[in-house]
C-alpha positions in Angstrom: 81.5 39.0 46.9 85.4 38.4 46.4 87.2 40.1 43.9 88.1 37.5 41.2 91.2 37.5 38.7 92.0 35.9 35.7 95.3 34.5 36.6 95.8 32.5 39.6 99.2 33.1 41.4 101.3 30.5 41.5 100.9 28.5 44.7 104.7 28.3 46.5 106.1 25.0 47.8 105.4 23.1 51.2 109.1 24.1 52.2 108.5 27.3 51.3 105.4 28.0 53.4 106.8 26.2 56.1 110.4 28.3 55.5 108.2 31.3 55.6 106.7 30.8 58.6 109.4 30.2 60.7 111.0 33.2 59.5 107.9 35.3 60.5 106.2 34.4 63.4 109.0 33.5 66.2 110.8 37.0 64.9 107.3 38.6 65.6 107.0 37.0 68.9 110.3 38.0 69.9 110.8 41.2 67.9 111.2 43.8 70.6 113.5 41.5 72.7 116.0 41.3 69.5 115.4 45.2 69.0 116.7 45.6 72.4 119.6 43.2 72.6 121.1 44.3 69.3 120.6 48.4 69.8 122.0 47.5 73.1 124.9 45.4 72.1 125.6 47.9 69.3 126.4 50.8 71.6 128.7 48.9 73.6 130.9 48.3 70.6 132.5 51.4 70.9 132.9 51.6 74.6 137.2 51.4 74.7 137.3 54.5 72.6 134.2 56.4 74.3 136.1 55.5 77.6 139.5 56.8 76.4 137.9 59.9 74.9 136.6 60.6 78.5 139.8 60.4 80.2 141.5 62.6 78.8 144.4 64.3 79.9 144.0 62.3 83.1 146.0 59.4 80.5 149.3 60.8 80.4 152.0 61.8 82.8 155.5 63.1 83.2 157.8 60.5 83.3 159.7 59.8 86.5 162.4 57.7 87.1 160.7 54.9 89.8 157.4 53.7 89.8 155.6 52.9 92.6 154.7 49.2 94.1 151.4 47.5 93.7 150.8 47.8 97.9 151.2 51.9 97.3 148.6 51.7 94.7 145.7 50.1 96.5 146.8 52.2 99.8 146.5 55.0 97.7 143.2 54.1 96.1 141.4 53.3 99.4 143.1 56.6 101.0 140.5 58.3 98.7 137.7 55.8 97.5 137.8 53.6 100.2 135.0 51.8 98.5 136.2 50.7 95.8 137.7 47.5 95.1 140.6 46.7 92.4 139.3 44.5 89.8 142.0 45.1 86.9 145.2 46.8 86.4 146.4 47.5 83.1 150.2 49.0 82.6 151.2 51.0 79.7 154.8 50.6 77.6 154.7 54.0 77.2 156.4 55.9 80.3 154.5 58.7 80.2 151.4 56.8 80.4 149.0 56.4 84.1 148.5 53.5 85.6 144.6 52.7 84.4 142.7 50.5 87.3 139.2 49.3 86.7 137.3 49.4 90.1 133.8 48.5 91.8 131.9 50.0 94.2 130.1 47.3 96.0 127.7 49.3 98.1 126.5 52.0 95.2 127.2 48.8 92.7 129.1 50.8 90.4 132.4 50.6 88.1 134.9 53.6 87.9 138.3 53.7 85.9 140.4 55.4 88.1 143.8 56.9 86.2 146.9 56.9 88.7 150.3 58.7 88.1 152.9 55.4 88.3 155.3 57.4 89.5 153.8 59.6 92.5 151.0 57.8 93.5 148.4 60.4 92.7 145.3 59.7 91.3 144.7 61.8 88.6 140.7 61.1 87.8 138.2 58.9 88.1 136.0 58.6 85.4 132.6 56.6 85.6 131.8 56.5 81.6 132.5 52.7 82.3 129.3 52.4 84.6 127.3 53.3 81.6 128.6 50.5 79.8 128.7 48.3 82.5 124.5 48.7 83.2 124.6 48.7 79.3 126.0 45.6 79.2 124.1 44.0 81.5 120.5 45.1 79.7 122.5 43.2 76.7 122.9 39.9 78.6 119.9 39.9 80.8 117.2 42.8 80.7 118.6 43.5 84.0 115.9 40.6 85.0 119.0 38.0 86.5 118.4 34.1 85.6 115.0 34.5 84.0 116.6 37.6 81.7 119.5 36.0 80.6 116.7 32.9 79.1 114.8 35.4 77.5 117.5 36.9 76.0 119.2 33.8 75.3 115.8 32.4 73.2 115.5 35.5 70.9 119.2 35.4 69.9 118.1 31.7 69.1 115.6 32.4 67.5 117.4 35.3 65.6 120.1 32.7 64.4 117.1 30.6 63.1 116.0 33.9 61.3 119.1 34.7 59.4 119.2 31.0 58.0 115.5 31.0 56.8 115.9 34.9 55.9 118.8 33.6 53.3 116.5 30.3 51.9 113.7 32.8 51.4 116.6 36.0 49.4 117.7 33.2 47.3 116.7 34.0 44.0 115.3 30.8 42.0 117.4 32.2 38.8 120.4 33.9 38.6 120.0 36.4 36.0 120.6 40.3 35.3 117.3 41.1 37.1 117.5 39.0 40.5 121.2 39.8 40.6 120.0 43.5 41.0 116.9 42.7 43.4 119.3 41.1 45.5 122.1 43.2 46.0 121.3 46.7 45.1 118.7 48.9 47.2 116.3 51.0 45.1 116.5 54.3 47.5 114.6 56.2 45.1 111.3 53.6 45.5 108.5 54.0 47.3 108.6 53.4 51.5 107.3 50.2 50.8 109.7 48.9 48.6 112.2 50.6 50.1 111.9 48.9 53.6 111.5 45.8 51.3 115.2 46.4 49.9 116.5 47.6 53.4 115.5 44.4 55.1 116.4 42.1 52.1 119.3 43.7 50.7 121.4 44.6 53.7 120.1 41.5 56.0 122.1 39.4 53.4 125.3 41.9 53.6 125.5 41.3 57.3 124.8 37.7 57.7 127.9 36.0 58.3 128.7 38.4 61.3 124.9 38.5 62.4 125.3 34.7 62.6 129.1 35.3 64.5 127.3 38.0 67.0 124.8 35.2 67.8 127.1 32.0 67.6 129.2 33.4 70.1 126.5 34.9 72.6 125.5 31.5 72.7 128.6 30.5 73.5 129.0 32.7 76.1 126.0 31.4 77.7 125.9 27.9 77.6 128.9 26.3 79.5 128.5 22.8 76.9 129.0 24.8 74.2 131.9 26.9 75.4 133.3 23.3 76.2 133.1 22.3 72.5 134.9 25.2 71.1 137.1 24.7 73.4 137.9 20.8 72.7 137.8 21.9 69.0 140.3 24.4 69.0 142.2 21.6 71.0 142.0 23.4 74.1 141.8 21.5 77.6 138.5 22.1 79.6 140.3 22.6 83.1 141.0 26.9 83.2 144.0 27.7 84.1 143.5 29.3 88.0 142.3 25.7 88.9 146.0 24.2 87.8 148.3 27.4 89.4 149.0 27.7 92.9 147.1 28.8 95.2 148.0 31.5 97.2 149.7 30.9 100.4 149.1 33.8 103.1 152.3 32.6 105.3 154.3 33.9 102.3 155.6 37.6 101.4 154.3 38.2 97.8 157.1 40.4 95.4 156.0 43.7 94.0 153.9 42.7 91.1 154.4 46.1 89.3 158.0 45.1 88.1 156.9 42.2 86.4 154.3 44.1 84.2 156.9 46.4 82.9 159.0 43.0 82.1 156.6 41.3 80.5 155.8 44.6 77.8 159.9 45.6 77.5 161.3 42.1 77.4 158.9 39.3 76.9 156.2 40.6 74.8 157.8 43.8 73.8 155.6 44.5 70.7 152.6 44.7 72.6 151.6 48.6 74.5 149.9 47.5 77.3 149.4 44.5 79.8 146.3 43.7 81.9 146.2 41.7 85.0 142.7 40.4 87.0 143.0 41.2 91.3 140.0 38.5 91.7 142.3 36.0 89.9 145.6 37.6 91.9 143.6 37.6 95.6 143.1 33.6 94.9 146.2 32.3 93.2 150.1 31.8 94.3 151.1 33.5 90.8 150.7 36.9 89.0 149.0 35.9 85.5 149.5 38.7 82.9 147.5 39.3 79.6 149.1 41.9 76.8 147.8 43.1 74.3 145.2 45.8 73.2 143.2 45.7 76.7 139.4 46.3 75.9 136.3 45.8 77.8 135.8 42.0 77.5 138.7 40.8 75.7 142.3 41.6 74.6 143.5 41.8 70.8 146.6 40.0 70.0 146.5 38.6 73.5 150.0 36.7 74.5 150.3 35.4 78.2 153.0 35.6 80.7 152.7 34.3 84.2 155.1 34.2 87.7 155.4 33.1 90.7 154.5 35.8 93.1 156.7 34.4 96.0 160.0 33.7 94.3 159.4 35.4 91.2 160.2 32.1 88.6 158.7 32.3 85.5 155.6 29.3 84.8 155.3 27.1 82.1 152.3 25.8 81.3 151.3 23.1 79.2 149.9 24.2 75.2 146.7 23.0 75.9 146.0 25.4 78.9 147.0 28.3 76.9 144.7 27.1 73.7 141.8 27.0 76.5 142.1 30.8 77.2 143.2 32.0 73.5 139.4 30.6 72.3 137.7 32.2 75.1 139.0 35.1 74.6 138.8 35.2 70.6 135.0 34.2 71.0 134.9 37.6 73.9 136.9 39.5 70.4 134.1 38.6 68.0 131.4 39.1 70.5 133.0 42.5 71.0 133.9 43.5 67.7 137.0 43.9 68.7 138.9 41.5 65.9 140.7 43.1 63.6 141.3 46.5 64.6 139.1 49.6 63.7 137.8 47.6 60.5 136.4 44.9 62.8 134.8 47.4 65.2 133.5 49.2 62.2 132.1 46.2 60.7 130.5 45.1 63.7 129.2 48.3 64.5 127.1 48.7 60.9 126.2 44.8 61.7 124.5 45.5 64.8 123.1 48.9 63.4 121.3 46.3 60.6 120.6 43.4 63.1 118.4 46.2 64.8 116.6 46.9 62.2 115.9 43.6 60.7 112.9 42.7 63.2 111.4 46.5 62.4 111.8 46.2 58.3 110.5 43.0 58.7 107.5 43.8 61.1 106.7 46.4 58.3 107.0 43.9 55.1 104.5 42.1 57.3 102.3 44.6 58.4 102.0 46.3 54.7 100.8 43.0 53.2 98.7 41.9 56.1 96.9 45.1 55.3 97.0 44.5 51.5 94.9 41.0 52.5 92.6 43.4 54.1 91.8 46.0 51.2 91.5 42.9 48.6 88.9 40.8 50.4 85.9 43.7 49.5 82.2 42.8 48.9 
């Protein structure tokens, strides 16, 4: 026999139920996923300053009064890791300052940053903190599990976007008094587990919602090409990238020494900025030297200004606004993905985001789980 009561519990709404549902069951489904994508996303915040920590000494030199050219630099890199290829090169203002080169490994698959002396030529480490990362990164976007990964991961963060919207319609108090004001923004630390975890899920999921939401938004982004296209357009961006609309490089042709033009572009044309960052996939294709100052991180550069050349005669490129707008957004949506918008605060905050974005599909598994055994214990005969 069930256990009767004298008053019956108010019945919620349709929307509610429905609200309710959609909030549990796909975040059940997909809970470990999300778990895994957001712990993993969240240690990758941090990676620039890991990676800096780990160089060193191997960072700084004693200023000289030549540098070296860009042709000395790879002959010296393949002189001792022949294996490696160049993928970036990122110059410092600062004179007493290495060269730092990001480089790949085709046959171990594996990423090194390799920190050169500009002046001698020597290579002064190479540190393979970034390889870490790198397989971290890729766990992030895909499970390591290619095409199929990338869709699995893909759906959860959908599905974690439809969470945070039906997460807030469910926080929302009915009534905004003295007593839901507290219940909604203040944790009770000294309750029991139960409605601790209740607190910890409700409480700080609302706290990091807006950048839970931006985390998301902008993976998405990332992912799907139509809806990179339509930030683009709406930032009034054109869609062609800029290596289609450069030259191409011309092999019959003696390129000039692109190390020069770096140390232009950070003492005369952006000379606020500390370091600039060029791309050797982009350089091995086009007729031009395309530099990107700024604060250089893993994905994306804060504060990024661009400055391109000719790298036969050495003449400045103009190109139009619209091709510029076109790799601002893509790189501010790579700055919120990253965290790596407003300086330490917007690591920070990013950081304690992805810390609570983890543990939403846990708290919530256990506000689940309690009352699921609560159902249990009050159907008794």
């Amino acid at each position: 026999m069930k256990k009767t009561t004298s008053k019956k519990k108010k019945k919620k709404s349709l929307f509610n139920r429905i609200v309710a549902w959609i909030h549990l069951w796909p975040s059940i489904v997909s809970g470990i996923i999300l778990v895994f994508v957001c712990l993993t996303g969240t240690i990758i915040v941090y990676g620039d300053e890991i990676m800096d920590f780990t160089a060193g000494d191997a960072k700084y030199v004693e200023a000289g009064e030549s540098r070296i050219s860009s042709e000395e630099i790879v002959e010296n890199l393949k002189k001792e890791y022949p294996d490696y290829m160049i993928s970036e090169y990122v110059f410092f203002k600062d004179p007493e300052r290495s060269i730092r080169i990001r480089a790949f490994n085709r046959k171990e698959v594996s990423l090194a940053m390799i920190y050169m002396n500009p002046y001698t030529g020597e290579i002064l480490k190479k540190d393979s903190t970034i390889h870490f990362f790198f397989v971290t990164a890729h766990l992030h976007a895909s499970l390591l599990a290619g095409e199929v990964g990338h869709w699995i991961v893909t759906i959860s963060t959908i599905i974690f976007v439809i969470s945070c919207i039906t997460g807030l319609i469910l926080w929302w108090p009915k009534r905004w008094n003295k007593t839901t004001r507290q219940a909604s923004f203040t944790i009770k630390w000294k309750a029991k587990f139960k409605r601790l975890n209740y607190d910890l899920h409700n409480v700080y999921g609302f706290y990091s919602l807006l950048l839970c939401l931006v985390l998301s938004v902008t993976g998405l982004i990332i992912f799907f090409p139509s809806l990179s296209n339509l930030t683009i357009k709406a930032t009034g961006g054109e869609l062609t990238h800029l290596t289609d609309v450069l030259p191409k490089q011309d092999t019959t042709k003696v390129s000039k020494n692109m190390v020069p033009f770096a140390y232009e572009v950070l003492e005369k044309e952006h000379n606020n900025k500390k370091m600039v960052s060029i791309w050797n996939y982009d350089q091995q294709k086009l007729g031009a030297y395309v530099f990107t100052s700024g604060k250089v991180g893993l994905k994306s550069i804060e504060n990024a200004d661009l400055a391109i050349y000719n790298r036969y005669t050495g003449e400045k490129i103009n190109v139009g606004e619209k091709l510029i707008k076109h790799e601002t957004t893509e790189n501010i949506v790579w700055q919120l993905h990253m965290g790596q918008w407003w300086g330490q605060f917007g690591k920070l905050s990013t950081f304690l985001a992805g810390i609570v974005a983890t543990s939403l599909p846990i708290t919530g598994f256990l506000i689940w789980w309690g009352r699921r055994k609560k159902k249990k214990k009050s159907s008794v005969i």
